[in-house]
C-alpha positions in Angstrom: 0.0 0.0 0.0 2.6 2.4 0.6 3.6 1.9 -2.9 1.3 3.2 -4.5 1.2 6.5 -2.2 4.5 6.8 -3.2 4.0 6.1 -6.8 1.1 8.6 -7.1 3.1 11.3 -5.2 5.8 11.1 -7.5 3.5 11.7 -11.1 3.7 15.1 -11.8 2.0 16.7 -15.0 -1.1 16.5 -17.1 -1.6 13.0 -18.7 -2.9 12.0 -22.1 -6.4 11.6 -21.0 -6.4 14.8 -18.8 -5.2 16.6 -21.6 -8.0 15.3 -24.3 -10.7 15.7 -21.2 -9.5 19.4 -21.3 -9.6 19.9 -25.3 -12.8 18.0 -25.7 -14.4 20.0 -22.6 -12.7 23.4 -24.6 -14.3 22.6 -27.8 -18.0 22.2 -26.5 -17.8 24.8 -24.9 -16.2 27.1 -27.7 -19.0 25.5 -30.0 -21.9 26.4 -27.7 -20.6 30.1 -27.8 -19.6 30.6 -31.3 -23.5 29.2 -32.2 -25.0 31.2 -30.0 -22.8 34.3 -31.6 -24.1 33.3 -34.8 -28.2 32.9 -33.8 -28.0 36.3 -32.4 -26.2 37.8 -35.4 -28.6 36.5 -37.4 -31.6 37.6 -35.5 -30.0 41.3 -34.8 -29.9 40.9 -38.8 -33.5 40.1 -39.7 -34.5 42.8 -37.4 -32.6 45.5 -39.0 -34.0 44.6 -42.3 -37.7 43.9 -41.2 -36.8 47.8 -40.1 -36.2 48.9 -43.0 -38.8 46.9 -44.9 -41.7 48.7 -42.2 -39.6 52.4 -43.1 -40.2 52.0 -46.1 -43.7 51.1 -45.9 -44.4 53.6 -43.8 -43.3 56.3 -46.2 -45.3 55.0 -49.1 -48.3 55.1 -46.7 -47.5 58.7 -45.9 -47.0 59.8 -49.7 -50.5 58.2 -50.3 -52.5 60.2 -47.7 -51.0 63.5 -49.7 -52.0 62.3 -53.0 -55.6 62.6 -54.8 -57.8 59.6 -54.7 -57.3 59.4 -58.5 -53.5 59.9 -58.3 -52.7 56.1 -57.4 -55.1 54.7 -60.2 -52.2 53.7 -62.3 -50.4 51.4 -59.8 -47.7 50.3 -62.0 -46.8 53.9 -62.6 -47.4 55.0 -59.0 -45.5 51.9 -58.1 -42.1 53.5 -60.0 -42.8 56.7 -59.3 -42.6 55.9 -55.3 -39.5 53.3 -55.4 -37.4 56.0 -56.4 -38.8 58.7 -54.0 -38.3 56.6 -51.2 -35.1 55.2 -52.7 -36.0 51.3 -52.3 -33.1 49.1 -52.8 -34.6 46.9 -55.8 -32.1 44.8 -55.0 -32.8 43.5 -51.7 -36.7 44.7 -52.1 -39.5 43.9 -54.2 -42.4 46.2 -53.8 -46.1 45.5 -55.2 -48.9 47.7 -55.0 -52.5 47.0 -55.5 -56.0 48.1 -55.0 -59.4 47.4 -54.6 -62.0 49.4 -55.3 -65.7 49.5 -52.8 -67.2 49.4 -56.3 -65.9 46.1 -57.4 -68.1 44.3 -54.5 -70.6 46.9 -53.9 -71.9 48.0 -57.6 -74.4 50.2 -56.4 -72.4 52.3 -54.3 -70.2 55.8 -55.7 -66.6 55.6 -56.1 -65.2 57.5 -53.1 -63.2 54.2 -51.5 -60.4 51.7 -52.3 -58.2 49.5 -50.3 -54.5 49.8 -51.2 -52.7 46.4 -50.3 -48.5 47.4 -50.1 -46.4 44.3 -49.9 -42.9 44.2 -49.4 -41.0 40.6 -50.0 -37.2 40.2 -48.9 -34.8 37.2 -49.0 -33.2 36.7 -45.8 -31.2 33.1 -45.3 -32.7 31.5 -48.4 -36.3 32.2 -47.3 -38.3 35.0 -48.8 -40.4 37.2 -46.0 -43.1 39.6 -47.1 -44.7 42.1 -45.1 -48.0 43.3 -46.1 -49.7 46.6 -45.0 -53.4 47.6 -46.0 -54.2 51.1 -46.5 -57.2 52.9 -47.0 -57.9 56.1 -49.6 -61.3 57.9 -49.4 -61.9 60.2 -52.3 -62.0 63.8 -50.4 -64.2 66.6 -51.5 -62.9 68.9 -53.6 
């Protein structure tokens, strides 16, 4: 028995399997952080985008209420006009406009209220996202 005390008081150092206990331990832990950098990177990311996407929106909806009632009947001309107002990004943004008259369900009625539906679509990690706002114009007296 007294042997072995000696024996084990005269090891000094790290051995092979303390060492790859310490490197295995190192590298799940280094893992762990480095994906948990990457998730929030990514989320920070789609946030600042989504942003951007809602900014932009947000204008369009704001150069609507100053227009006419009959100055957005022409969407695909409208639909240029305000890209480069706002200065959209075509590539990272693709804007559509359209509307719906009160009319087309309602045939009896006048011609004093459509629904504009905005939709912006961006491509964030190989998955398209589209964020879709509906807006309101009532034909004002003039």
């Amino acid at each position: 028995m007294k042997d072995n005390k000696t024996k084990i008081k005269k090891e000094k150092g790290a051995t092979g399997l303390d060492v790859a206990t310490g490197v295995v331990i190192f590298m799940l832990f280094s893992t762990f952080i480095l994906t948990l950098y990457v998730q929030i990177y990514k989320q920070t990311s789609i946030i600042k985008i989504h942003e951007d996407a809602m900014g932009y929106i947000i204008s369009i909806c704001e150069d609507i209420d100053m227009r006419n009632y009959g100055d957005t009947e022409d969407l695909q001309q409208y639909t240029e006009l305000i890209k480069t107002k706002i200065g959209l990004p075509e590539d990272r943004y693709n804007l559509q406009i359209s509307q719906e008259k009160y009319i087309s369900t309602h045939p009896d009625a006048e011609d004093i209220v459509k629904r504009l539906t905005i939709s912006i679509t961006y491509n964030f990690d190989e998955e398209d996202r589209v964020i879709t706002v509906n807006k309101i114009k009532v034909k004002e007296e003039e």
